[in-house]
N, C-alpha and C positions, 0 to 999 in steps of 0.2 A: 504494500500500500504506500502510496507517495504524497504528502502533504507540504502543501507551503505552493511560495513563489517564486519568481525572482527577487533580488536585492539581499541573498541571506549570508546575514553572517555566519552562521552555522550552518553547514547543511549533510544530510547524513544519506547513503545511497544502500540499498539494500544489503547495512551492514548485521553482520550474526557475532557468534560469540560461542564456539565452543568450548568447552573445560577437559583435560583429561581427570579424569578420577581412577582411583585403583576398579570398580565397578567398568569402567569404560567409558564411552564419549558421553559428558553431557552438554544439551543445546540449552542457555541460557538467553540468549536472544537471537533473534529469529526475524531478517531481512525489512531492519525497520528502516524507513526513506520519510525524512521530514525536513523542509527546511524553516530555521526558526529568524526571522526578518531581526533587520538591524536596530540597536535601539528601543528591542522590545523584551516583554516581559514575561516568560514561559515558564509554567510549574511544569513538574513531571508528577503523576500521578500512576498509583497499580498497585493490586496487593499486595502482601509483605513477602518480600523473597523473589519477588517475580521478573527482578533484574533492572530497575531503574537505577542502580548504582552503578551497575556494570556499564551499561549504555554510559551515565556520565562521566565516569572513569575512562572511560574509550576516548570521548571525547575529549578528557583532561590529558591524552598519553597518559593515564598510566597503566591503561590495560592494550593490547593491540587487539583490534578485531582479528577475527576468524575470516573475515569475509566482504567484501563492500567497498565503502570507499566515505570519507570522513572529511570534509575541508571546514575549517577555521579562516575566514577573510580570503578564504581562494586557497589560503595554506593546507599540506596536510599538519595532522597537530602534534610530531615531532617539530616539523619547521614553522607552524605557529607559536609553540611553547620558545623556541631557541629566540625569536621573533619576539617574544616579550606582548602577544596578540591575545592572553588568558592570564586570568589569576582565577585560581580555587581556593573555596572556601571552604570547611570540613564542620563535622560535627561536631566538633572541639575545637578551640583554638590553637591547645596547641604554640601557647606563647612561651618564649623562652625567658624561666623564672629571675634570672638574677640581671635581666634587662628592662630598664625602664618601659614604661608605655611607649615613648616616642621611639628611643629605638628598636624596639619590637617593631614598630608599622616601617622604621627605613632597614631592618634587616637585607632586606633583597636591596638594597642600592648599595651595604655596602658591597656585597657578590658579584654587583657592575661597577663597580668601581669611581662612583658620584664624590663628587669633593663634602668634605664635612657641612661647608655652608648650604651649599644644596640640597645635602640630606635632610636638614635642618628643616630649611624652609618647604619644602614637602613634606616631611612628616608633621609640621603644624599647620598646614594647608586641610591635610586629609584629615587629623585630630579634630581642627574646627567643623570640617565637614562632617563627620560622626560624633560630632557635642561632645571630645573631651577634651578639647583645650583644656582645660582645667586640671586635667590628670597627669600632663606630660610626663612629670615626674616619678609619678609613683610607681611599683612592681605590681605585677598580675595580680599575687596574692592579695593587693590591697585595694584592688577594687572585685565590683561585685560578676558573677559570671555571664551577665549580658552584655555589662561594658567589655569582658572582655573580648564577648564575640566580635563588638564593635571596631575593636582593636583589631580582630582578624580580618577584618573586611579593607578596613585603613591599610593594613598590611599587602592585602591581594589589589590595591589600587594603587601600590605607590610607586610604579613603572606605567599607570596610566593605558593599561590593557584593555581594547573593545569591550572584551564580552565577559563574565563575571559567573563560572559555575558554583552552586553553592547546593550539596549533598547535605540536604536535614541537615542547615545550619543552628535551627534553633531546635532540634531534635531533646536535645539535655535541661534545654529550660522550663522553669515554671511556667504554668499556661497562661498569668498575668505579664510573666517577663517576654514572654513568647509572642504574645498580640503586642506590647510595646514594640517591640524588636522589628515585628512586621510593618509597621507603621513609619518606625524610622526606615527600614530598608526601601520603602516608598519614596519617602523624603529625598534620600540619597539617588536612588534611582534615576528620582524626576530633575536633580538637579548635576549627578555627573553624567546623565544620557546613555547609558551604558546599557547593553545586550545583558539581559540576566538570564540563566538557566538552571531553575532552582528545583531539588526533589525534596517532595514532604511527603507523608503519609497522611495530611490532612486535606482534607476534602474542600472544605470552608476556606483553610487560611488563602487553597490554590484559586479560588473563584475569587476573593475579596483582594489578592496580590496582582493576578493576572492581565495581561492583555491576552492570551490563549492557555487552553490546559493542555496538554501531550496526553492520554488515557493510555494506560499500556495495560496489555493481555496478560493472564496468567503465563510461568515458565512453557515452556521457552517465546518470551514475550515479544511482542509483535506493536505495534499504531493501533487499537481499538477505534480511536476519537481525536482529531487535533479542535478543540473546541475556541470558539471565540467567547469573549467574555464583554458582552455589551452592556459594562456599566461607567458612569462617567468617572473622570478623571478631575481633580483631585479625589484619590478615596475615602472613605469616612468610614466610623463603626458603624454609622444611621444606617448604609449600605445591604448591614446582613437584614433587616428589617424590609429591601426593594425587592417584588414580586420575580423579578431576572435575576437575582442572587437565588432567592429561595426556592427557584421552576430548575437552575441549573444546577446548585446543589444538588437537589433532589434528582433530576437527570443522574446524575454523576455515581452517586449513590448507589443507585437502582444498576446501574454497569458496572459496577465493581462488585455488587454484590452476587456470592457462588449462585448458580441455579441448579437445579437437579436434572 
């Protein structure tokens, strides 16, 4: 099945994903083709297990397909990664304990080798842009675990990369820190313009975050649905309360759920 258009920043060609097991082959995903447009906002959605990590780990290099064909801005996504064309976000941060916040978010410039003053001023660029100028100073431990997600975001922007994957970034969080988190990662979104390609296993958060949903099939998982999400822009909580949130939820829902 083949979704999308022209203009994509991502675009994925009837890629698969075998596993060898001691059992023998297994097919973990199975000849998915979508292209996800520039400057937009895609959840991935599918049951638990059913390979939306794999699929976005494919796309981040760090798994190689079985099959297909994968471009990132035209690139494939070993020479988009080298390219500095992706930053991944993870389910954890993942920040390194005996570094300040700011250098946490310029870790990767110094690995490019950015002079100090311009680490500087980009790591307080993206700090302001994720509301913690105020933290620069402090250690992971001493803020709370959504700021620090924050930090991993600031981190995966501070070479200024198109497209932004992010695997259940807020996966770990409380479900008040969680709907915060979503809301700032709107914020940011609307205001660094960036290609997000995000997996939850929430149904809601992916209608109320999106400009489209990805649906994917049970293993070895496949395109079910690339759905559109026709609600306006700026988003609001008032949102989960609009008859098109609530008919697509419930769409949503209803396709994900096993049948007999």
């Amino acid at each position: 099945m083949t979704t999308g258009s022209g203009g994509a920043a991502v675009s994925l060609r009837d890629v698969s994903k075998t596993f060898q097991t001691a059992s023998g082959p297994m097919q973990v995903v199975d000849s998915v083709s979508v292209d996800i447009e520039a400057g937009s906002f895609v959840s991935v959605i599918g049951p638990s297990g059913c390979g939306k990590t794999t699929v976005v780990r494919m796309v981040g290099d760090l798994l190689a397909p079985s099959g297909g064909d994968i471009l990132i801005d035209g690139l494939p996504p070993s020479a988009a990664r080298a390219a500095r064309q992706f930053g991944f976000v993870f389910q954890r941060p993942t920040l390194v304990e005996w570094r300040s916040v700011l250098r946490n978010v310029t870790l990767p410039l110094d690995v490019l080798g950015w002079s100090r003053k311009d680490k500087e001023n980009r790591g307080r660029e993206l700090l302001e842009l994720v509301g913690l100028e105020d933290f620069a100073d402090h250690r992971p431990d001493q803020i709370s675990g959504g700021m620090q997600q924050r930090v991993a975001i600031a981190r995966a922007l501070s070479y200024d990369p198109g497209v932004l994957i992010m695997d259940e970034p807020f996966g770990a969080l409380d479900l008040i820190t969680r709907d915060r988190m979503g809301f700032e990662l709107l914020r940011i979104h609307a205001e660094a313009g960036k290609t997000i390609l995000f997996v939850t296993h929430s149904i809601d958060e992916a209608v109320l975050l999106s400009d489209r949903v990805l649906v994917m099939g049970p293993r070895p998982t496949a395109v079910q649905k690339f759905e559109q999400v026709d609600l306006p822009r700026p988003r609001v909580p008032d949102h989960r309360d609009d008859p098109t949130f609530i008919g697509l939820a419930h769409e949503l829902r209803e396709m994900l759920e096993p049948h007999d």
